[in-house]
TIMI-2910 file (N, C-alpha, C, CB; in pm, 1 decimal, decimal comma, always signed):
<rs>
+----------+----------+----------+----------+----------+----------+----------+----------+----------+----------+----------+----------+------+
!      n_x !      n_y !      n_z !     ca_x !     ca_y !     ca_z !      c_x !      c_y !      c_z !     cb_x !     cb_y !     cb_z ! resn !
+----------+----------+----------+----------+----------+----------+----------+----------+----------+----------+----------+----------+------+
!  -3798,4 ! +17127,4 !   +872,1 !  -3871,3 ! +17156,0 !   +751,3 !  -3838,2 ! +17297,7 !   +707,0 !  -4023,0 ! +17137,8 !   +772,4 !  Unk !
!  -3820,4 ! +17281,5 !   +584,0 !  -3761,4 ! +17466,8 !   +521,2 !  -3913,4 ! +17548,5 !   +547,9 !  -3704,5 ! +17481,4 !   +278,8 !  Unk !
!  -3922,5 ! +17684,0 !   +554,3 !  -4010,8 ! +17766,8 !   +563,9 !  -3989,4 ! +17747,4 !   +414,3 !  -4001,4 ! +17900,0 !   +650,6 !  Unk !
!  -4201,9 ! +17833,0 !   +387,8 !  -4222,5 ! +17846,2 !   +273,0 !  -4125,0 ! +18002,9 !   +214,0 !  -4387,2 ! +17841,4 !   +266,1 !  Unk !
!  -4130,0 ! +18051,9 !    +86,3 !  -4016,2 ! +18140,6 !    +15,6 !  -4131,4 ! +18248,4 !    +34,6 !  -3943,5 ! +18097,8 !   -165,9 !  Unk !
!  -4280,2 ! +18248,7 !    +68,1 !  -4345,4 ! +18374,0 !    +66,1 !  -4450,4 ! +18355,7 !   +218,5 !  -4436,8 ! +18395,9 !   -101,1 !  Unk !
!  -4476,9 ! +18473,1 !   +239,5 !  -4584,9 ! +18513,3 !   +354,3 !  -4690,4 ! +18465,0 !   +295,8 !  -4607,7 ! +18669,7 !   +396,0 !  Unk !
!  -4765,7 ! +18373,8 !   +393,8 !  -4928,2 ! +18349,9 !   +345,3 !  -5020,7 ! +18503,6 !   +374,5 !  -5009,9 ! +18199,4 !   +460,4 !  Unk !
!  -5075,2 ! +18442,1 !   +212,8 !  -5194,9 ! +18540,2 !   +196,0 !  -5309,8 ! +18534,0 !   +314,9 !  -5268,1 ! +18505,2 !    +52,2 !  Unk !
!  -5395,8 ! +18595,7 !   +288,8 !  -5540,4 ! +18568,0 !   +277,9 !  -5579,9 ! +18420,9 !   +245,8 !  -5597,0 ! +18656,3 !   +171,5 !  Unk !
!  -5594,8 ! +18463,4 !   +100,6 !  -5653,5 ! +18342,4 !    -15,2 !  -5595,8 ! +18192,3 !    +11,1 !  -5598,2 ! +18384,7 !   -187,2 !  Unk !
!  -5431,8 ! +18264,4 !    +58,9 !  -5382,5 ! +18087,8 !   +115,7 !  -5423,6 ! +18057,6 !   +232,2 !  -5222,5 ! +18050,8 !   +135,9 !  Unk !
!  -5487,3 ! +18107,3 !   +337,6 !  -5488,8 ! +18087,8 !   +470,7 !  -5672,9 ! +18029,8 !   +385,6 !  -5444,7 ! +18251,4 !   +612,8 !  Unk !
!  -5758,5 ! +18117,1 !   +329,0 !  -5907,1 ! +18051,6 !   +286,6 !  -5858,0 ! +17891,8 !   +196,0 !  -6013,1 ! +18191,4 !   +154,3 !  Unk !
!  -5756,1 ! +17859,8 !   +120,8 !  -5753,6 ! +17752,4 !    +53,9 !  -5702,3 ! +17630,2 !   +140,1 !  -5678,2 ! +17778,7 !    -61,0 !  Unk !
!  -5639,0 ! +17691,9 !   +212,8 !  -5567,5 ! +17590,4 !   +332,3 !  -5688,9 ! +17521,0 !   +427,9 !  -5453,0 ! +17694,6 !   +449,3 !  Unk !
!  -5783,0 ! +17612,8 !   +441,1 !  -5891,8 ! +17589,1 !   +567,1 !  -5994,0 ! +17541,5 !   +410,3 !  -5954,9 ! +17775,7 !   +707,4 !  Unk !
!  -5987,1 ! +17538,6 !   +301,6 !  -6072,4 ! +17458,8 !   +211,9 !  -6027,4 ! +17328,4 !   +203,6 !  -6080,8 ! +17511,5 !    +79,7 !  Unk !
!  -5863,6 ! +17298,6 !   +250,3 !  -5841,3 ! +17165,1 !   +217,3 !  -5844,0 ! +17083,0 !   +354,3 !  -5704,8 ! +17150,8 !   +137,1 !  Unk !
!  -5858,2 ! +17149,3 !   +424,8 !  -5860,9 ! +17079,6 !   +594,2 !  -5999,4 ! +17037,2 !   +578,1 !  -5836,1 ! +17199,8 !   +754,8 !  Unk !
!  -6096,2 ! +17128,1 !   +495,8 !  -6247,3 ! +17067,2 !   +559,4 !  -6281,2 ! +16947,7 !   +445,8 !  -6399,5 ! +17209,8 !   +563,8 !  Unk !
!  -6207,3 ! +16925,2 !   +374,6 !  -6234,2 ! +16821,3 !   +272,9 !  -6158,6 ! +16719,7 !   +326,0 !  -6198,2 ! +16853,8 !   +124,8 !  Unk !
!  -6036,9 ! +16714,2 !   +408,4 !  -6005,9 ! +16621,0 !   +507,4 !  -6120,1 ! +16567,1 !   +583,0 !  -5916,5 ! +16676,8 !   +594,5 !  Unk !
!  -6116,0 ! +16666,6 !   +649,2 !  -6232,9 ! +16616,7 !   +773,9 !  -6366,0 ! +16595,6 !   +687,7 !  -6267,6 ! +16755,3 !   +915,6 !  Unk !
!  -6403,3 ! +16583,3 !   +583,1 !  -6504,0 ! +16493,4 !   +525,8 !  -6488,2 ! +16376,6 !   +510,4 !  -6538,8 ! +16519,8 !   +424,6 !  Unk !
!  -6374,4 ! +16371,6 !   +450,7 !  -6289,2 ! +16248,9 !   +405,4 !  -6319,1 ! +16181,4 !   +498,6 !  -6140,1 ! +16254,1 !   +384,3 !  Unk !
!  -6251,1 ! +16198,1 !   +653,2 !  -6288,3 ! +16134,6 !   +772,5 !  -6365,9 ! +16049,5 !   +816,7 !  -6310,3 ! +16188,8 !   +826,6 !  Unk !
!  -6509,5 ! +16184,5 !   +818,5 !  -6624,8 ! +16122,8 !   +802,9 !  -6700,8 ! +16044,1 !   +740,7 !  -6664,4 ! +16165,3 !   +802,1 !  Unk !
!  -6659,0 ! +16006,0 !   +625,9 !  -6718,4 ! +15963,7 !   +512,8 !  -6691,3 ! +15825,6 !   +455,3 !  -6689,8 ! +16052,0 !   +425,3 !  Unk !
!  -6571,4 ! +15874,3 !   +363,1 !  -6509,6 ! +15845,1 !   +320,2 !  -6346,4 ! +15728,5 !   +318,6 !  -6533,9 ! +15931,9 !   +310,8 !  Unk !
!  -6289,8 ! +15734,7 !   +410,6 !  -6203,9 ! +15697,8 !   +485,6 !  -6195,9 ! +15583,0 !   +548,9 !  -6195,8 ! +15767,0 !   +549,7 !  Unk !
!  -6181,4 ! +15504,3 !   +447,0 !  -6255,0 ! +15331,8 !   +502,1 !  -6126,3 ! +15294,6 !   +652,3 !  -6227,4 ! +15148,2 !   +306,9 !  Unk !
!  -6023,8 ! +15296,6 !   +624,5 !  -5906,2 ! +15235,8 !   +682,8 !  -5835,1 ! +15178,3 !   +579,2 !  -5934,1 ! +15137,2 !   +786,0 !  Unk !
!  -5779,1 ! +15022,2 !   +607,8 !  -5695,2 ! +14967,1 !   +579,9 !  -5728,1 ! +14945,7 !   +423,6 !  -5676,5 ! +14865,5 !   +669,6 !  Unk !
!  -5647,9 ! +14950,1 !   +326,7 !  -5696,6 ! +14871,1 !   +203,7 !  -5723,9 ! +14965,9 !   +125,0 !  -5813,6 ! +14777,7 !   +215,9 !  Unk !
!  -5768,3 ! +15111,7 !   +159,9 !  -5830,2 ! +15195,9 !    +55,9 !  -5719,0 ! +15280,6 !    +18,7 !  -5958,6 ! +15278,6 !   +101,9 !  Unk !
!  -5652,6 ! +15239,3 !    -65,1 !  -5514,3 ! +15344,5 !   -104,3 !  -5557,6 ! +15430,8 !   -193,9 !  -5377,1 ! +15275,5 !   -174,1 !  Unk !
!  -5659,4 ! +15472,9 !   -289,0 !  -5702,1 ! +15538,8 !   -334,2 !  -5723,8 ! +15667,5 !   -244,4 !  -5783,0 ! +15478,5 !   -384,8 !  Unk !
!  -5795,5 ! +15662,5 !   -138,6 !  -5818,4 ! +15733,1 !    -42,5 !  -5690,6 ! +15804,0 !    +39,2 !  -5894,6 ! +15652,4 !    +29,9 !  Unk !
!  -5577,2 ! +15774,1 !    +44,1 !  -5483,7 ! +15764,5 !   +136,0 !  -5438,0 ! +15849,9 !    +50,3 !  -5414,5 ! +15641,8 !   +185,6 !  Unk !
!  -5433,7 ! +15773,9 !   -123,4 !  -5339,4 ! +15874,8 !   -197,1 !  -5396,2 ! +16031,5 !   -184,8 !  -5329,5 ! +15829,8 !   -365,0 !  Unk !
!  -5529,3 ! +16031,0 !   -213,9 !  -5615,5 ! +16172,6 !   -226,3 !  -5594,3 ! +16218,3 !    -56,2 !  -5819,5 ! +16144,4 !   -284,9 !  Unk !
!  -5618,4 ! +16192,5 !    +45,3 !  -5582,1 ! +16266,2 !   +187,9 !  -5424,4 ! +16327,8 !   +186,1 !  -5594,8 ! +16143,3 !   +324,7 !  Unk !
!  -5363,4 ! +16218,9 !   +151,8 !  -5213,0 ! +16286,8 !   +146,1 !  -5179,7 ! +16417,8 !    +88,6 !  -5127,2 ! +16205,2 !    +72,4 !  Unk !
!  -5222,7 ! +16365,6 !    -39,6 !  -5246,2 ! +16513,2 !   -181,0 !  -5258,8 ! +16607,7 !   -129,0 !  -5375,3 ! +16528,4 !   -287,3 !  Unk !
!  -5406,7 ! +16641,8 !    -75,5 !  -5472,9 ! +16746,0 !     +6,6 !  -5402,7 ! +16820,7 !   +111,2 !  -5576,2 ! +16690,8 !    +68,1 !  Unk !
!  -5334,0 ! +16717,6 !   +210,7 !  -5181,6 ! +16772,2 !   +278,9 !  -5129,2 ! +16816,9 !   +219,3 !  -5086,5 ! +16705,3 !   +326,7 !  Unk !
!  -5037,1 ! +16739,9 !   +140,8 !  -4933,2 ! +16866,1 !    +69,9 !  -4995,1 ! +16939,8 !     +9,0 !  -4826,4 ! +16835,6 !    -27,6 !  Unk !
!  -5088,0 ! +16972,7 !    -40,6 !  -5158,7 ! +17099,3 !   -117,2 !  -5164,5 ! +17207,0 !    -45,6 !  -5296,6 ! +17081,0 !   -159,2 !  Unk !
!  -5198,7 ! +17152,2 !   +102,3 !  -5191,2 ! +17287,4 !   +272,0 !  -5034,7 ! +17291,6 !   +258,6 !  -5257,0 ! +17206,6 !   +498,7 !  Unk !
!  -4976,5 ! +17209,4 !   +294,8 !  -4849,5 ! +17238,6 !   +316,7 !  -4765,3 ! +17341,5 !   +240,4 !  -4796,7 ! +17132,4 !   +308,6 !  Unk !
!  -4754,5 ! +17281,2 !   +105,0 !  -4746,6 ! +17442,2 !    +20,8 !  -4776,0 ! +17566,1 !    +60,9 !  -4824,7 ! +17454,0 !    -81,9 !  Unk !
!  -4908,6 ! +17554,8 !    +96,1 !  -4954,2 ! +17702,1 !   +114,9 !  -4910,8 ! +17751,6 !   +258,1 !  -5121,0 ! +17716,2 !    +98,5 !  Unk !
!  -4865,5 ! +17666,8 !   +314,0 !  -4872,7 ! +17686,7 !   +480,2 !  -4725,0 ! +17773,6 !   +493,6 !  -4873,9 ! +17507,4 !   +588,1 !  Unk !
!  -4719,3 ! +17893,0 !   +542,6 !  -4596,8 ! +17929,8 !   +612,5 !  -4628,1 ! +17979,1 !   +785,8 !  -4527,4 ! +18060,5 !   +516,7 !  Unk !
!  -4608,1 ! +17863,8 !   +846,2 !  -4605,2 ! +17883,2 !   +948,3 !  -4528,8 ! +17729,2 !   +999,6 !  -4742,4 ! +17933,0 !   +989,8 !  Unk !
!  -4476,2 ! +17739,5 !  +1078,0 !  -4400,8 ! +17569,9 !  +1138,3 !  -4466,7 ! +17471,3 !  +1221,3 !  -4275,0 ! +17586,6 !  +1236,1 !  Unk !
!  -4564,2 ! +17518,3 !  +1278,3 !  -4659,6 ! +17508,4 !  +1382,5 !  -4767,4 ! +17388,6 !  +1310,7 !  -4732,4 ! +17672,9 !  +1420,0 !  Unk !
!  -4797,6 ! +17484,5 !  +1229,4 !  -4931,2 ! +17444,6 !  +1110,4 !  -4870,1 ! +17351,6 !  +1019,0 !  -4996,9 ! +17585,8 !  +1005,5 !  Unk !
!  -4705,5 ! +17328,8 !   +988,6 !  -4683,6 ! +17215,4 !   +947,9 !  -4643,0 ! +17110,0 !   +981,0 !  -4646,2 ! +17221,8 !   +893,4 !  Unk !
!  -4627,8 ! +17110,7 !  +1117,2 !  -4585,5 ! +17039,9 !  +1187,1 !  -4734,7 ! +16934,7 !  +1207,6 !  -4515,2 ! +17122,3 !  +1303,1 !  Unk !
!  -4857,9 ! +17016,3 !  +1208,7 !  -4973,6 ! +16949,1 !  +1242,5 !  -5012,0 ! +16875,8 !  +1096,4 !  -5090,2 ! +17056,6 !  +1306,2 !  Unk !
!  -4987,9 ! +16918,2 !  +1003,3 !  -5000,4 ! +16834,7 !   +846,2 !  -4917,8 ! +16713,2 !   +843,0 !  -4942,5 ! +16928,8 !   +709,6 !  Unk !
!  -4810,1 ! +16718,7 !   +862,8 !  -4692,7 ! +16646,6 !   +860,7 !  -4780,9 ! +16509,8 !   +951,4 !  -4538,5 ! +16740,5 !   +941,1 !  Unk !
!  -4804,8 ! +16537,9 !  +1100,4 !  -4855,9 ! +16469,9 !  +1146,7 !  -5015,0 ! +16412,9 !  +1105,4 !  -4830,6 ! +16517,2 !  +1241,3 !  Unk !
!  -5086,1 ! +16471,5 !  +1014,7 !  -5193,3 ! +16410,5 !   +916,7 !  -5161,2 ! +16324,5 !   +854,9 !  -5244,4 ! +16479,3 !   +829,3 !  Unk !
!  -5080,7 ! +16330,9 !   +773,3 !  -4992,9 ! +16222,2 !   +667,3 !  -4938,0 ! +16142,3 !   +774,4 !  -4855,5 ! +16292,4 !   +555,2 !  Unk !
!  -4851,3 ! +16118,8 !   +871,0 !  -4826,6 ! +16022,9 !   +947,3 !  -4951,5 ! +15908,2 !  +1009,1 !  -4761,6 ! +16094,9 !  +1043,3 !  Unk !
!  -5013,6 ! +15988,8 !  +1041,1 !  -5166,6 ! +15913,0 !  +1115,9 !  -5217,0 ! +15838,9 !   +949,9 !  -5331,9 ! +16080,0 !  +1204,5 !  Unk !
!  -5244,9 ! +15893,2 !   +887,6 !  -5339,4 ! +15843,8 !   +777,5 !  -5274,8 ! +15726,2 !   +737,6 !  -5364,1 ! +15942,8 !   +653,2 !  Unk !
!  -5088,5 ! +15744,7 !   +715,2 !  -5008,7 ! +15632,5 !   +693,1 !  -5068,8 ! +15523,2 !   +806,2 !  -4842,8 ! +15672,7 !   +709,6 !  Unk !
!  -5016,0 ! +15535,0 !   +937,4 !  -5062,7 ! +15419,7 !  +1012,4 !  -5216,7 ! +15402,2 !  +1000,5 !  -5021,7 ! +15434,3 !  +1160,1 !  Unk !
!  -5311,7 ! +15482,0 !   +955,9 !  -5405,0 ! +15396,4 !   +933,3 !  -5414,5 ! +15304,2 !   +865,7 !  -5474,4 ! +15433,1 !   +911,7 !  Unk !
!  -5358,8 ! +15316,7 !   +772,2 !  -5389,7 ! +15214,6 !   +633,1 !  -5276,9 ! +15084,1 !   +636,1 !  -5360,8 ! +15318,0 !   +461,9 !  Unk !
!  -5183,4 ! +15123,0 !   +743,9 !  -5080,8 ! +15023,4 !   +787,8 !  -5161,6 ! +14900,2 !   +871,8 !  -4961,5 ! +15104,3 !   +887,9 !  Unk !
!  -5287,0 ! +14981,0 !   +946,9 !  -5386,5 ! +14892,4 !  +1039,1 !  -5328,9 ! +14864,5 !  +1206,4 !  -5402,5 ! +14729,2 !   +955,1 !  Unk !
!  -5195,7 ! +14887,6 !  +1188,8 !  -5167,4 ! +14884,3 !  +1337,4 !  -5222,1 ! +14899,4 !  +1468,7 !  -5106,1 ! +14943,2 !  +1349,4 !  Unk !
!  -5255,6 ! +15026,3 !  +1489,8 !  -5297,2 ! +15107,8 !  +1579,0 !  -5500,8 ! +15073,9 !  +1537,6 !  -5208,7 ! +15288,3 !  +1547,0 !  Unk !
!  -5545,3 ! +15062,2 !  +1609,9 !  -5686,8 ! +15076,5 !  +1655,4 !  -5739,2 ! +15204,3 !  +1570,7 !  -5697,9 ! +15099,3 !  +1828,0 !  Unk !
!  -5814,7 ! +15137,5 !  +1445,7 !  -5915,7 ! +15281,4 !  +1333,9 !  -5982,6 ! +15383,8 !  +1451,1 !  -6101,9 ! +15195,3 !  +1211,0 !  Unk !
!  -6020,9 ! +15375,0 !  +1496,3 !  -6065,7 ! +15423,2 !  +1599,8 !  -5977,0 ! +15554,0 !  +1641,8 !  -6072,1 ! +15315,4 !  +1695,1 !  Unk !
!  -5862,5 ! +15506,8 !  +1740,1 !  -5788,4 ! +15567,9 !  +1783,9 !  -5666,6 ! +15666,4 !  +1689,4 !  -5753,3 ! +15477,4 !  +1860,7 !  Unk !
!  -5659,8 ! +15661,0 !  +1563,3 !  -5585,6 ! +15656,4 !  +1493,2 !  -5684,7 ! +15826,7 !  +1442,5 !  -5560,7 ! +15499,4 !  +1409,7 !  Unk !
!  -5781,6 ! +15735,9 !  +1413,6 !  -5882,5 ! +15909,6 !  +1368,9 !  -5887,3 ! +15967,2 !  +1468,7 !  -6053,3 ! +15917,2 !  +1318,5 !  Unk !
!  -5924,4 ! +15949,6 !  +1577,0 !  -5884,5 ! +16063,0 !  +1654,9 !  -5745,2 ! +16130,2 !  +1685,1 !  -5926,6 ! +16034,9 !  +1759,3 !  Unk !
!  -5664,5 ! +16091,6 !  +1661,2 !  -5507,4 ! +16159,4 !  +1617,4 !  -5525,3 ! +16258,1 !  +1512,0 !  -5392,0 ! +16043,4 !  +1552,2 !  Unk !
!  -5607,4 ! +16202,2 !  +1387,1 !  -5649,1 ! +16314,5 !  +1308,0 !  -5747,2 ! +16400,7 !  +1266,2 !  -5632,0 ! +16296,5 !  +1242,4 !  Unk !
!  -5836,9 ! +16359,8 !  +1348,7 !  -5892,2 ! +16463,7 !  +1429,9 !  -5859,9 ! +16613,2 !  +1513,3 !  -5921,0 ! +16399,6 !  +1498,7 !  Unk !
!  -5754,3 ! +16567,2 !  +1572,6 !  -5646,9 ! +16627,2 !  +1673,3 !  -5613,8 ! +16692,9 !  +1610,1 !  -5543,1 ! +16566,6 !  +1735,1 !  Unk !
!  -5514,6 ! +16655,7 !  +1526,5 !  -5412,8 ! +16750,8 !  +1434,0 !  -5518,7 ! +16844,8 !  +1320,6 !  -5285,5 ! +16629,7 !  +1328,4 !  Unk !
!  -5618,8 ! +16770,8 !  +1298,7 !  -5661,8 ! +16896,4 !  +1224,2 !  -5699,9 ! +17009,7 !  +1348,5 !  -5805,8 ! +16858,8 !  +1115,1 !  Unk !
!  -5786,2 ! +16965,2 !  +1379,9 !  -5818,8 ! +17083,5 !  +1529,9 !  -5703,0 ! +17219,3 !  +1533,6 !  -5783,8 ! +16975,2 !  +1718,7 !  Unk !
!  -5554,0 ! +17103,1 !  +1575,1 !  -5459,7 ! +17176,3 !  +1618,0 !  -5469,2 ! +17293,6 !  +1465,6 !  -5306,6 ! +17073,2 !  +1656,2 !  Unk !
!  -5454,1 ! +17238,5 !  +1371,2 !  -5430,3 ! +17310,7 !  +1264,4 !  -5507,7 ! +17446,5 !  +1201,9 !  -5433,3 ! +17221,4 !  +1186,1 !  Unk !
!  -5644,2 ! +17407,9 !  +1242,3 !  -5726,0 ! +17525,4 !  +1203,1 !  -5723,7 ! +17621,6 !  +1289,3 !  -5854,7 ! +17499,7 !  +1181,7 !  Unk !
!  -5679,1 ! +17581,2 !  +1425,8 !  -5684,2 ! +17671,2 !  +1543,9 !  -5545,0 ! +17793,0 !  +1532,1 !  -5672,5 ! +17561,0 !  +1693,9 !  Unk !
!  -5456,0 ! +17710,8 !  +1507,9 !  -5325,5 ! +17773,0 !  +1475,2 !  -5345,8 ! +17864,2 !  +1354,0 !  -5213,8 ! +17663,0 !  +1445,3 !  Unk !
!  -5447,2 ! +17855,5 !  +1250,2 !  -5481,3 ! +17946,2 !  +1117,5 !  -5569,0 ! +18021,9 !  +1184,5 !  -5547,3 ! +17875,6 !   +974,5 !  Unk !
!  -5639,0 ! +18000,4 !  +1273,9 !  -5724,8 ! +18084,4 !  +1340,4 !  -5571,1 ! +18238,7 !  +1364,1 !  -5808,4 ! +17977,4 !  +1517,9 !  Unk !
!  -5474,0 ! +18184,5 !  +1446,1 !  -5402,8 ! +18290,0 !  +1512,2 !  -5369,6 ! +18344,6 !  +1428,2 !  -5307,6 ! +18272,9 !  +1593,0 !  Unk !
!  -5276,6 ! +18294,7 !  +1270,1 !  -5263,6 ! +18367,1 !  +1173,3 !  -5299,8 ! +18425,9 !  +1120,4 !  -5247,5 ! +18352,0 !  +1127,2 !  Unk !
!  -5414,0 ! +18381,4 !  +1094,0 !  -5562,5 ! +18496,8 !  +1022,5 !  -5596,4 ! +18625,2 !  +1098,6 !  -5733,2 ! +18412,9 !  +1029,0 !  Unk !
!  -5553,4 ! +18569,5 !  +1247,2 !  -5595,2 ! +18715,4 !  +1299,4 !  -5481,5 ! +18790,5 !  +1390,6 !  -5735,1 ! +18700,7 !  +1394,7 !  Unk !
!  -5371,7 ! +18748,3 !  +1279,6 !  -5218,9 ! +18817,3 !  +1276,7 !  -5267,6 ! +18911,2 !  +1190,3 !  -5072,6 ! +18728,0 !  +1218,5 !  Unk !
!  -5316,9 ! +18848,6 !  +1066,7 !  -5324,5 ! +18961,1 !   +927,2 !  -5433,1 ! +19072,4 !  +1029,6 !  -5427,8 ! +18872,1 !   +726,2 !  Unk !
!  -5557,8 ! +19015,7 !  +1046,2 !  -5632,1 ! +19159,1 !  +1069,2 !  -5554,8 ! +19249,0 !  +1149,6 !  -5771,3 ! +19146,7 !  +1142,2 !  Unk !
!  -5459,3 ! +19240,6 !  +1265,7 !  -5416,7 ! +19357,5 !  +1358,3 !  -5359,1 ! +19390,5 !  +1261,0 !  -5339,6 ! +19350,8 !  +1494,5 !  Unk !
!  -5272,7 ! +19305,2 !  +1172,5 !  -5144,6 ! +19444,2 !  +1112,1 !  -5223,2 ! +19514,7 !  +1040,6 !  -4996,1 ! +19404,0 !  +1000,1 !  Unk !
!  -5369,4 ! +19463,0 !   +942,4 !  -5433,3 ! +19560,0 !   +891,4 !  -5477,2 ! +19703,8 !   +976,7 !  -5536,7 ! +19492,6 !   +845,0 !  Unk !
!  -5500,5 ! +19688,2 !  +1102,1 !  -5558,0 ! +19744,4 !  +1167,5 !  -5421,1 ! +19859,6 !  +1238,1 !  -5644,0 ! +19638,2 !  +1249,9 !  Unk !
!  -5317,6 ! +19798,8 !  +1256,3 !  -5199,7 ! +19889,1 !  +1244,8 !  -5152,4 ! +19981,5 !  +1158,1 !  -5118,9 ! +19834,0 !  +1246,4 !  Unk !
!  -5146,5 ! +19892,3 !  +1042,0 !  -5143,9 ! +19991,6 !   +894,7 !  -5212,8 ! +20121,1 !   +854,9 !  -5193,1 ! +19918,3 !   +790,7 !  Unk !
!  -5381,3 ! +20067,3 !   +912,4 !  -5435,1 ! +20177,0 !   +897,9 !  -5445,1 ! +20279,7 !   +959,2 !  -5508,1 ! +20163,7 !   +882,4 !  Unk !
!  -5401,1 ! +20269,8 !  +1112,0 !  -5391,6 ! +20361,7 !  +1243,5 !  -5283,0 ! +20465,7 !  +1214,0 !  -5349,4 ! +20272,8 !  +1386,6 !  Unk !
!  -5168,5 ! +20386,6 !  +1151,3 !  -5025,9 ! +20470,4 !  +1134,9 !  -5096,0 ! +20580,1 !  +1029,6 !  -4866,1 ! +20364,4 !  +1057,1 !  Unk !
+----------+----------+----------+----------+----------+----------+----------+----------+----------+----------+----------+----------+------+
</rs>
């Protein structure tokens, strides 16, 4: 996957963790399984909307794998069940990994200001 052309902000690292938690509503909620392509289309969206913003490989690697899971959900294959917890997973993985980034930015702030 190409890296993004700019360093995530702030504002992208807060919009990224705005579209993960509207996932994980989705989840909860929303997210019938098989049949609801309406739903599938809007979860996907929401991915690539992070993905954009995402420069890190890690963190897209865990989106990438959102959109994969959500696909086999709605494919029905795999056990609804088991399938959300895959994306479950990957979000986890994902916010945790923005966790490290986010608090990449504060040290260098905290470098910047020391120098």
């Amino acid at each position: 996957m190409e890296p993004c052309k700019h360093a995530m902000t702030n504002a992208d690292v807060q919009r990224v963790r705005s579209h993960l938690a509207t996932l994980a509503l989705m989840l909860q909620k929303r997210f019938a399984g098989a049949g609801d392509e309406e739903s599938l289309l809007e979860f996907c969206r929401l991915c690539w909307a992070a993905l954009l913003l995402v420069d890190d490989a890690e963190c897209q690697a865990q989106i990438d794998l959102l959109v994969q899971h959500a696909k086999d959900l709605f494919r029905g294959g795999e056990a609804a069940d088991g399938v959300k917890s895959k994306l479950n997973a990957a979000l986890a993985a994902c916010s945790a990994r923005l966790d490290m980034v986010e608090g990449g930015y504060g040290k260098r702030w905290r470098d910047l200001r020391a120098a």
